[in-house]
N, C-alpha and C positions, 0 to 999 in steps of 0.2 A: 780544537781537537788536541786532546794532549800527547804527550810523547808515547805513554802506554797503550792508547788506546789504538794510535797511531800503525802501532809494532802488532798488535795485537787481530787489527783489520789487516797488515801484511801478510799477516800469517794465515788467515782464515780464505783470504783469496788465495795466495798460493797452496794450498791443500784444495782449492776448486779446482785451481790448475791442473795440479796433478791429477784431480779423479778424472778430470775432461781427456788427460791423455790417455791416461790409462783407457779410459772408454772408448775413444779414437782406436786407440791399438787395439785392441778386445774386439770392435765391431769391424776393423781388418783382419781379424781373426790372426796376428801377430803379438810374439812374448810370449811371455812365461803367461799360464792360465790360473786368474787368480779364482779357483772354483772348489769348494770342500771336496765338491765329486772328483776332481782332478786329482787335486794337492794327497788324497787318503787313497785314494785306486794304488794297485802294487804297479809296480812295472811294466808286466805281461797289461793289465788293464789301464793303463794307460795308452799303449801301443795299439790295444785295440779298438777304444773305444771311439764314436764319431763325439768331438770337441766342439763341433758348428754349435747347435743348443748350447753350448753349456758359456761358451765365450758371449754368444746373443745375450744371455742371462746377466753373466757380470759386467757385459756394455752398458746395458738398459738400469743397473742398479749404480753404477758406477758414474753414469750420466743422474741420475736421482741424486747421490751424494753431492756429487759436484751441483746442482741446483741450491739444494739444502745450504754449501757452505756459501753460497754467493748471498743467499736471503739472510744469512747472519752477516756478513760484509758487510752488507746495508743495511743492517741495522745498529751493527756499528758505528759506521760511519754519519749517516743521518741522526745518529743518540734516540733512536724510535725503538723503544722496546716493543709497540705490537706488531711491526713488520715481523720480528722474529715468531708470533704464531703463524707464519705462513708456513714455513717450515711443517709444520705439525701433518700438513695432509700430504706433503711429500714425502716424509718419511712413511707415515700409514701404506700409502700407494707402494712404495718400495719394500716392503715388509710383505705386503698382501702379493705383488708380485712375485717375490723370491718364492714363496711358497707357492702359488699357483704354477708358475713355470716348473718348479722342482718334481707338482706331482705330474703335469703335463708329459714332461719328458722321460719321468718312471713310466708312467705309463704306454710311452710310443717305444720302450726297450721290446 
């Protein structure tokens, strides 16, 4: 494995890391809420709104990202370029998720 590739697997597992905290702390429903509904609501709606769904949502996709960046780590690291189609249905699933949860919980307002 060469030096590049080496730094390059570092880097892709550590961004797993991180989405796995982040998701950890999201599904303690603790931090900052990294949510469009959140981050764009004004003040006043922020203060009012229930956060539970909306943290459940960014756990659940945040834990998908962190999968996705481990299945390129190993594909890095093993030099297998079709491990990296595994990725493809977890991204899908988290895509199709975001939206389904989004209209879910428009709809339970």
């Amino acid at each position: 494995m060469s030096r590049v590739e080496l730094i390059a697997a570092f880097i892709v597992f550590a961004a797993a890391a991180v989405m796995m905290l982040l998701a950890i702390s999201h599904f303690m429903q603790k931090g900052f809420l990294f949510n469009n509904a959140y981050i764009y609501a004004s003040k006043n709606e922020r203060e009012t709104m229930d956060k539970k769904p909306y943290y459940r949502q960014s756990a659940v996709v945040f834990s998908l990202v962190s999968t996705v960046f481990v299945i390129i780590g190993i594909s890095l690291v093993w030099h297998n370029s079709k491990i990296a189609l595994l990725e493809i249905p977890f991204i899908i699933i988290a895509v199709i998720y975001a939206i389904v949860s989004t209209v879910h919980i428009k709809s339970n307002k």
